[in-house]
C-alpha positions as CSV (number, residue, x, y, z in Angstrom):
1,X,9.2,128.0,-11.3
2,X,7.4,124.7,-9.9
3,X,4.3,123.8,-10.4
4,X,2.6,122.3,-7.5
5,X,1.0,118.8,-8.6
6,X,-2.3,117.6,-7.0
7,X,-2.2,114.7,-4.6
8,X,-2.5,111.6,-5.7
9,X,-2.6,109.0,-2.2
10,X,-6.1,108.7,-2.2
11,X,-6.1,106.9,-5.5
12,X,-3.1,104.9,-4.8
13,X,-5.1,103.6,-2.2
14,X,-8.4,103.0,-3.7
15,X,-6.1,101.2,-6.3
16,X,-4.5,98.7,-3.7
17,X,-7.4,98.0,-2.5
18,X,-8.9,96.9,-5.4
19,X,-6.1,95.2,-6.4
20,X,-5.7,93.2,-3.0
21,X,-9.6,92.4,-3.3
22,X,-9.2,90.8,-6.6
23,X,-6.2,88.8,-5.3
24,X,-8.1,87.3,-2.6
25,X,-11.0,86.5,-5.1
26,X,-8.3,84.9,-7.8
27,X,-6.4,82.6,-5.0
28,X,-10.0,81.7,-3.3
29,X,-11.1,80.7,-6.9
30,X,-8.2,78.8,-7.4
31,X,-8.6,77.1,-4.4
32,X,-11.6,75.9,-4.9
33,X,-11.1,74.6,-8.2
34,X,-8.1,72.3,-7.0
35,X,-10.0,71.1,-3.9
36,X,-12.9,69.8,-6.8
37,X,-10.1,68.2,-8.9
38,X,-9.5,64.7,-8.4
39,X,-6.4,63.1,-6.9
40,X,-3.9,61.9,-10.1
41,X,-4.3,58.7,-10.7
42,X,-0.8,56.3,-10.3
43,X,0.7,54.5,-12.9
44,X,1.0,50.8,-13.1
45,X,3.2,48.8,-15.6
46,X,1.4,46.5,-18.1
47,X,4.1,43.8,-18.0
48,X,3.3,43.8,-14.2
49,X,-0.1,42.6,-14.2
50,X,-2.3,39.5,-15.0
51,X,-5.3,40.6,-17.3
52,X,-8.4,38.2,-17.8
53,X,-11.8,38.2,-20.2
54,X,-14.8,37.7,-18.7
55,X,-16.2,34.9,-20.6
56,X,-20.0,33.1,-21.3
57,X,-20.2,29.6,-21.7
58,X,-19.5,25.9,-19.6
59,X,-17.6,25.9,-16.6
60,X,-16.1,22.8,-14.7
61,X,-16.0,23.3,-11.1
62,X,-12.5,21.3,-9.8
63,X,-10.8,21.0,-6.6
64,X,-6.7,20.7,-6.5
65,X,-4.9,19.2,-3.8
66,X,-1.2,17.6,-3.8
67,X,-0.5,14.2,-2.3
68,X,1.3,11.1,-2.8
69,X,1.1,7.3,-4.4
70,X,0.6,4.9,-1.9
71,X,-0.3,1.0,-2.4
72,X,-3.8,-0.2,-2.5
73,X,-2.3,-3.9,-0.9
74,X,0.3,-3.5,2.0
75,X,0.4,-6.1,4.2
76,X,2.4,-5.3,7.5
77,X,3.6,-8.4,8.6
78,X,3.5,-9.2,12.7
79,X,5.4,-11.5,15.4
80,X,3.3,-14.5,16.3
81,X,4.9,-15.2,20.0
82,X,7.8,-14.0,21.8
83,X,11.0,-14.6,19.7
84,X,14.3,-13.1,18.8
85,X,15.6,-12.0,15.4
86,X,18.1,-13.8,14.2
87,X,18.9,-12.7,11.0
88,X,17.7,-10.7,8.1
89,X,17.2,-13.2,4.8
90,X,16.3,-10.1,2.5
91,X,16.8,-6.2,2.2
92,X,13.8,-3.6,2.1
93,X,13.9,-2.6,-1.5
94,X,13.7,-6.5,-2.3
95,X,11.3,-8.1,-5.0
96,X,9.6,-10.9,-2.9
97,X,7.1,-13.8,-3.7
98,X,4.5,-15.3,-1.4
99,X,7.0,-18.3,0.3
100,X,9.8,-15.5,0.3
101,X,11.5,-15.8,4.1
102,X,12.4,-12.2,5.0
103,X,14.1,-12.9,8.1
104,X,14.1,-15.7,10.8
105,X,13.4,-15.8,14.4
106,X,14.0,-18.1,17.1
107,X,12.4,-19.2,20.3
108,X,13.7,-22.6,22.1
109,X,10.4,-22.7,24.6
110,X,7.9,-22.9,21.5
111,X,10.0,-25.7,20.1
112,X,9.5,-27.4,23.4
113,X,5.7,-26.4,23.7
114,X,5.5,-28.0,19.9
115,X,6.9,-31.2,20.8
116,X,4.6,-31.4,23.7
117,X,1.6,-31.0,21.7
118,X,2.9,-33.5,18.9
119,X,3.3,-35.8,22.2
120,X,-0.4,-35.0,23.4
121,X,-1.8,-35.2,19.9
122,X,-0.5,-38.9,19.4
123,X,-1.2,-40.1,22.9
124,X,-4.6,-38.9,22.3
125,X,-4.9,-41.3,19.3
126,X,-4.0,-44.3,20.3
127,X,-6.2,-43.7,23.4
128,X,-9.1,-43.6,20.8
129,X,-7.6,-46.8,18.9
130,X,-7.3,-48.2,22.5
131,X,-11.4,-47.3,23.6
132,X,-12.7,-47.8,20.2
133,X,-11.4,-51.6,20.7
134,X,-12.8,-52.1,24.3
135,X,-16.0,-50.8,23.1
136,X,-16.3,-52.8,20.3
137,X,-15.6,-55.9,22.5
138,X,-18.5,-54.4,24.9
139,X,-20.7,-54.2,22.1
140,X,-20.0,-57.4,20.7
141,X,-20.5,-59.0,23.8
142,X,-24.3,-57.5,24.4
143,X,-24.9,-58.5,20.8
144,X,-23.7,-62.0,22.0
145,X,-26.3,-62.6,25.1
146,X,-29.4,-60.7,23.2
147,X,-28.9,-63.5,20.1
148,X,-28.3,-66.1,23.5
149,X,-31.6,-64.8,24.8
150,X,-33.4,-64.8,21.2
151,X,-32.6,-68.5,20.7
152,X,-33.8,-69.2,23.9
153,X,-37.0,-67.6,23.0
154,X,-37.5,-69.0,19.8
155,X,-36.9,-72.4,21.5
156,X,-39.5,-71.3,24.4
157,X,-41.6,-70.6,21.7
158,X,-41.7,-73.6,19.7
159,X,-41.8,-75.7,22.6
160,X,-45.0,-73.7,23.7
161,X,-46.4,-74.6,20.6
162,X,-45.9,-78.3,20.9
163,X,-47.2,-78.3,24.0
164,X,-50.4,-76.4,23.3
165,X,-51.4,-78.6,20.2
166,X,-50.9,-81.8,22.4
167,X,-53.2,-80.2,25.2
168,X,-56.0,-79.4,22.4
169,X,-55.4,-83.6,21.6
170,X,-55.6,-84.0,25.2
171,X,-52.0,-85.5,25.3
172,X,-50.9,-82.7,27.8
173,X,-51.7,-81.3,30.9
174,X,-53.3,-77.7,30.9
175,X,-50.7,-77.1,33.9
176,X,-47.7,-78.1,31.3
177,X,-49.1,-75.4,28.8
178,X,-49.4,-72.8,31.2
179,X,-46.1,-73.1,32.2
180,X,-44.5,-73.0,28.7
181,X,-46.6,-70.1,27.7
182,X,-45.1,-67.9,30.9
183,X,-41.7,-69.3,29.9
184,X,-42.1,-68.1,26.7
185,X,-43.4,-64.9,27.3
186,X,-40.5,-63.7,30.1
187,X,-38.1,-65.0,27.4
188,X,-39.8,-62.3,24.7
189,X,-39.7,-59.4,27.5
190,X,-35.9,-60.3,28.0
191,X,-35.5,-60.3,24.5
192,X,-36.9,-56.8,24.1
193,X,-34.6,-55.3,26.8
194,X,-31.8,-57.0,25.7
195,X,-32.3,-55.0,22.2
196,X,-32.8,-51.6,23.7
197,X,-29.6,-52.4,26.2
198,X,-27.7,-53.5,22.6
199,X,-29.3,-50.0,21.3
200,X,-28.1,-48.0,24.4
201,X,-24.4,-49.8,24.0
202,X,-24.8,-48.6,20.5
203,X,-25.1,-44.9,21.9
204,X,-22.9,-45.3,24.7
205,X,-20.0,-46.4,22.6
206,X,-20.9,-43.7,20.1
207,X,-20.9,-40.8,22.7
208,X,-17.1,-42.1,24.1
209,X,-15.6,-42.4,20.8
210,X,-17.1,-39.2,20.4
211,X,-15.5,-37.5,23.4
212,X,-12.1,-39.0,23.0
213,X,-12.3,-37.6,19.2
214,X,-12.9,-34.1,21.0
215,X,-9.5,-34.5,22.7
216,X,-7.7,-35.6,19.5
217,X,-9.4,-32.4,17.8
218,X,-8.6,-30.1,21.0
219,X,-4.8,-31.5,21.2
220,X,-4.6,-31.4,17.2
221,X,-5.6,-28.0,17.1
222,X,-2.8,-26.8,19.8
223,X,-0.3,-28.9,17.9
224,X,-1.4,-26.8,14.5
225,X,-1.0,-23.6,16.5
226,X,2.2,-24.4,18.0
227,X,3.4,-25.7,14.8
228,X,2.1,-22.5,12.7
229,X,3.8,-20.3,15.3
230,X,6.8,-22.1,14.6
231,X,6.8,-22.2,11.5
232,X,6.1,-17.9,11.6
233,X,9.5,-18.0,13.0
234,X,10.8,-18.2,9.0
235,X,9.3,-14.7,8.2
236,X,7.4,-14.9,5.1
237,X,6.3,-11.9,2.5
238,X,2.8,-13.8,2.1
239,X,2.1,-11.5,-1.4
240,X,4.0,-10.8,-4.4
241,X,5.2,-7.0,-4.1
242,X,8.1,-5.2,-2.9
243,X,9.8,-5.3,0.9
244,X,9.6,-1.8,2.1
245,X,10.2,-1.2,5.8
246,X,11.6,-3.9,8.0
247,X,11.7,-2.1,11.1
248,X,13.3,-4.3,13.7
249,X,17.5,-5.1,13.9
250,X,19.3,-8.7,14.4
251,X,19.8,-9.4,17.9
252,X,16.7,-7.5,18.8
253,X,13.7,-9.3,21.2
254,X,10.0,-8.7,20.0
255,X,6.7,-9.6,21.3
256,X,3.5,-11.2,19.7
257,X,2.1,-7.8,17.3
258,X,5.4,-6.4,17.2
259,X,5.4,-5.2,12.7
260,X,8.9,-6.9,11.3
261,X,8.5,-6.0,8.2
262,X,6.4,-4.2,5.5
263,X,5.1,-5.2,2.2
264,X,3.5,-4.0,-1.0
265,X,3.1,-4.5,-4.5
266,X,4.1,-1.7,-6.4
267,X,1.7,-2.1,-9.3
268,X,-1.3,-1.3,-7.6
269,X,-1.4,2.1,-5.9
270,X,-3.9,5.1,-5.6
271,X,-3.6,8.1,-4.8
272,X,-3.9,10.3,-0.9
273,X,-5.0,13.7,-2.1
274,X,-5.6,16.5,0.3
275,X,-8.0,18.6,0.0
276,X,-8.6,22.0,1.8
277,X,-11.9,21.5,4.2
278,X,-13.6,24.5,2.8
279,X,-13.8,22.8,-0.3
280,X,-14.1,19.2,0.6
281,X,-17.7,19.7,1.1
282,X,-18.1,19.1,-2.4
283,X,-16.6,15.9,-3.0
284,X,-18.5,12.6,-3.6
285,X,-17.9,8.9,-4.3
286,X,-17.2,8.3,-8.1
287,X,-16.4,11.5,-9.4
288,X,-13.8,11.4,-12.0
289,X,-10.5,12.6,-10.7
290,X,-7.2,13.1,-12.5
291,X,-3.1,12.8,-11.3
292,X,-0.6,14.3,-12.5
293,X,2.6,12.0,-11.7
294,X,5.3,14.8,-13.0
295,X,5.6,12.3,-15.8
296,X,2.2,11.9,-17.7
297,X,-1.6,12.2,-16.3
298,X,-3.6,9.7,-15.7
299,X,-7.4,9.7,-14.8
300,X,-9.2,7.7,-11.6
301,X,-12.3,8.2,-9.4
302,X,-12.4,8.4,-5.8
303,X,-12.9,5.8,-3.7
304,X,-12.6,7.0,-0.3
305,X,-13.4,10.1,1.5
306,X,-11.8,10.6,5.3
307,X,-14.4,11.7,7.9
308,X,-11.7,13.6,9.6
309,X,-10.1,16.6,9.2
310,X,-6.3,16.6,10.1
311,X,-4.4,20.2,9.7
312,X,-7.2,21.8,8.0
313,X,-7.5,19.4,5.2
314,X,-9.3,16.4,4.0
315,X,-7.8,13.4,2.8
316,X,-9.3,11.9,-0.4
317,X,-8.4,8.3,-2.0
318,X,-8.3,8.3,-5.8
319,X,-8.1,4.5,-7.5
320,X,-6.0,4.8,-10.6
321,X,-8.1,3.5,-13.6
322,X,-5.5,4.0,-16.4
323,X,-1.7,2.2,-16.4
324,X,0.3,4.1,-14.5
325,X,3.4,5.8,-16.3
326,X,7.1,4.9,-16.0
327,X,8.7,5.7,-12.9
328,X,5.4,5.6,-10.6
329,X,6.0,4.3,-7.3
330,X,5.0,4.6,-3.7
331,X,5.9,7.8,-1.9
332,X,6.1,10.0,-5.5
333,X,4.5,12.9,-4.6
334,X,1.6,14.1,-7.1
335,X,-0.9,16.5,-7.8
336,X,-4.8,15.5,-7.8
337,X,-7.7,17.3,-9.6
338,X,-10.9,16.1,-8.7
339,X,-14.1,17.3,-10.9
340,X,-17.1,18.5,-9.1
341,X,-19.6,19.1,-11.8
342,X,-20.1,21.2,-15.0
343,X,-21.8,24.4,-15.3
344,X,-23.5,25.6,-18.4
345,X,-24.3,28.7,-19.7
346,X,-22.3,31.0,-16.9
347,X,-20.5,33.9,-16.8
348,X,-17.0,33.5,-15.8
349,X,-13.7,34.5,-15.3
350,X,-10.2,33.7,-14.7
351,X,-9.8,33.2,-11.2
352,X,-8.4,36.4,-9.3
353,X,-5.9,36.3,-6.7
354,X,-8.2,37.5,-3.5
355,X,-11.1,35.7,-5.1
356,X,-13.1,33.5,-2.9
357,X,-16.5,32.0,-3.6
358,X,-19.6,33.5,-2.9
359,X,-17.7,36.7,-2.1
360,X,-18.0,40.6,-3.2
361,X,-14.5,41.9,-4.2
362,X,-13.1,45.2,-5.9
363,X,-11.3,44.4,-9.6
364,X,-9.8,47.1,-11.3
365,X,-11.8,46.9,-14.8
366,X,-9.9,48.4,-18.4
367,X,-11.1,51.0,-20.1
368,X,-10.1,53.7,-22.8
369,X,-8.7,51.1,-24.7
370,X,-6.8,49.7,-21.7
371,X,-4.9,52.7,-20.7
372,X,-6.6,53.0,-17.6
373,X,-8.5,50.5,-14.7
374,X,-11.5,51.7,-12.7
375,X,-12.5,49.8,-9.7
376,X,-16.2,48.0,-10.0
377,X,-17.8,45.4,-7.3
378,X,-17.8,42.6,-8.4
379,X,-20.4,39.7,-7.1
380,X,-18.4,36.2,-7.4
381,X,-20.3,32.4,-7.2
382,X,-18.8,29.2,-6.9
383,X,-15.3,28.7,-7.8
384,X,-12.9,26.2,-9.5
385,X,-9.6,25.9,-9.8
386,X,-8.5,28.6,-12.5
387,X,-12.1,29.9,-13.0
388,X,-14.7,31.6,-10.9
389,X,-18.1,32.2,-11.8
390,X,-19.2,36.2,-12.1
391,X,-22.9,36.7,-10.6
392,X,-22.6,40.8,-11.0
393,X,-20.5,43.4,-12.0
394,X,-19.5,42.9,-15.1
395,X,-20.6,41.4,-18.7
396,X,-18.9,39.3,-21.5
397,X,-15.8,40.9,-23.0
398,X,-14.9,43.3,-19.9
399,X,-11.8,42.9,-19.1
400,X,-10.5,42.8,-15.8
401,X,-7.2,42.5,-13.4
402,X,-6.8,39.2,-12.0
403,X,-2.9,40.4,-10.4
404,X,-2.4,40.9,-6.8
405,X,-3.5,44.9,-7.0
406,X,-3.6,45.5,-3.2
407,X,-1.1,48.3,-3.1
408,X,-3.3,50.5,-5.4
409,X,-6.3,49.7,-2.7
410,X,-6.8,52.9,-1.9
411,X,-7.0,54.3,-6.0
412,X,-10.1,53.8,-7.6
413,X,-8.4,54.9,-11.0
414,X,-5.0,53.9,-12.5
415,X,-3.5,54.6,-15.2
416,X,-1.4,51.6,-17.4
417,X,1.7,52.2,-19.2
């Protein structure tokens, strides 16, 4: 026979109830918990990225720029007058000495223009032969009548004399003395303008010599011009170096300033560095510099600074003070490092990709041995070329990622494998 059973529904529920309650606890727990965890971090590759040490101790502050060799003595050599080439003596490339004739010009109106003034210069002389003659005859003559009109004084004179002595014996008449004293006296007054008028003569003849030798110097000096112009028609190098450019062809016309031709000497160049303007600021006359030719370093000091700024940098003349290697020549294309000063006793550190002076950046910083990079502010001073100096942040021996780490920028753990 069956048994009836008692119901058992109201525990059933009571038991899904409970059950469902603790559910909702348990996944509200656990969702709780993960929201507090934080994110994984990702892992990077060691062979991927550039570690550096922070350091204590001197730092040399340098600026780096690339330029090229160029001569310290070029000499760019001009046309004189209007002429045409004729043709070239010498190719650029060309080892060349002072009297060297590059090229030759011609131009048949200076010819004629020289001649001239060759004519002028020599007419001009012997008109000075011709008036220094004529006035030597003047002047001789003047001498002539002032010793005519002193002998006729002296005589005047002595016959005064005579006469005055005989009056004092009574021999003479007062009258006769009178008259041989005013004699005597016109003859002194003529004899004292006839000196001055020798004396102006003198001048005179001095002052048109003078003036005539002004037109011999005036026509001499045209003649010299014409003749240097035409002798600038043979093309000279004027130094020793090298011909580098000539610029012009045969056949071709060129005016007076018109460059025919370019030349250096090879043995004495410096270098054109340029340098970014934000950090040309620093640079000074004298400080020691060093070039790096591809083909051995050599050290200089700069000599020149441009007051310009031309595409954002700076251009900076280094003189070379040691010889310059084999192969150096003008155009080679070098690199320039120019010492600002030395710091001592600073914290620094490899210079990181992003890292500007006087700047706050983020640098993932090694820990747990190295097997992981946290992210630390780091407070940066004034820079160099491969070092930068570390105001805050970090302390000797941490070690830090100097690697482009922009794609973990938004990490501030990672994890190195």
């Amino acid at each position: 026979m069956d048994i009836q059973r008692p119901s058992n529904a109201r525990a059933k529920k009571i038991r899904r109830i409970a059950y469902g309650t603790i559910a909702v606890m348990l996944l509200g727990g656990v969702t709780y918990a993960l929201s507090k965890l934080k994110p994984a971090a990702p892992t990077v590759d060691k062979g991927t990225v550039w570690p550096g040490t922070v350091k204590r101790g001197s730092m040399v502050i340098e600026v780096r720029g690339l330029g090229t060799l160029v001569p310290e003595d070029i000499r760019w050599i001009a046309a004189r007058t209007d002429a045409r080439v004729d043709r070239w003596v010498l190719r650029p490339g060309a080892i060349v000495k002072p009297d060297s004739i590059i090229m030759e010009l011609s131009d048949p109106t200076l010819q004629q223009t020289t001649l001239d003034a060759d004519y002028q210069l020599k007419g001009a002389e012997a008109d000075l032969a011709n008036l220094r003659v004529q006035v030597d005859s003047d002047l001789m003559s003047q001498k002539a009548n002032e010793a005519s009109v002193r002998s006729d004084y002296e005589q005047a004179k002595i016959n005064h004399e005579v006469k005055e002595k005989l009056a004092k014996q009574g021999l003479e008449s007062a009258l006769n003395e009178q008259l041989t004293r005013v004699q005597m006296e016109q003859l002194a007054i003529r004899v004292q303008l006839e000196g001055e008028r020798t004396k102006i003569s003198a001048i005179s003849a001095k002052a048109k010599l003078a003036a005539q030798q002004a037109k011999i110097d005036e026509a001499n000096a045209l003649y010299q011009l014409k003749k240097s112009q035409l002798e600038a028609l043979h093309v000279r190098a004027g130094i020793d170096g090298v011909l580098q450019i000539v610029p012009v062809e045969v056949g071709q016309n060129v005016t007076p300033g018109t460059n025919l031709a370019r030349v250096a000497d090879p043995k004495k160049l410096k270098a054109e560095i340029k340098i970014a303007e934000t950090q040309a600021k620093d640079v000074a006359f004298g400080q020691k510099a060093s070039i790096d030719t591809r083909n051995g370093i050599v050290n200089g000091h700069v000599s020149r600074i441009d007051p310009s700024v031309v595409n954002g940098t700076v251009t900076v003349d280094v003189s070379i003070d040691d010889p310059l290697p084999p192969g150096a020549r003008p155009d080679l294309s070098v690199d320039g490092t120019i010492t600002i000063e030395s710091l001592k006793d600073v914290l620094y550190v490899d210079r990181p990709v992003h890292g500007q002076a006087d700047s706050t950046i983020g640098l993932f910083k090694l820990v747990d041995n190295g097997s992981e990079a946290v992210r630390v502010n780091v407070k940066l001073g004034r820079s160099s070329v491969n070092t930068i100096e570390v105001l805050s942040g970090l302390k000797v021996g941490d070690q830090v990622l100097l690697s482009d780490m922009s794609a973990w920028d938004a990490f501030e753990r990672i994890q190195l494998k």
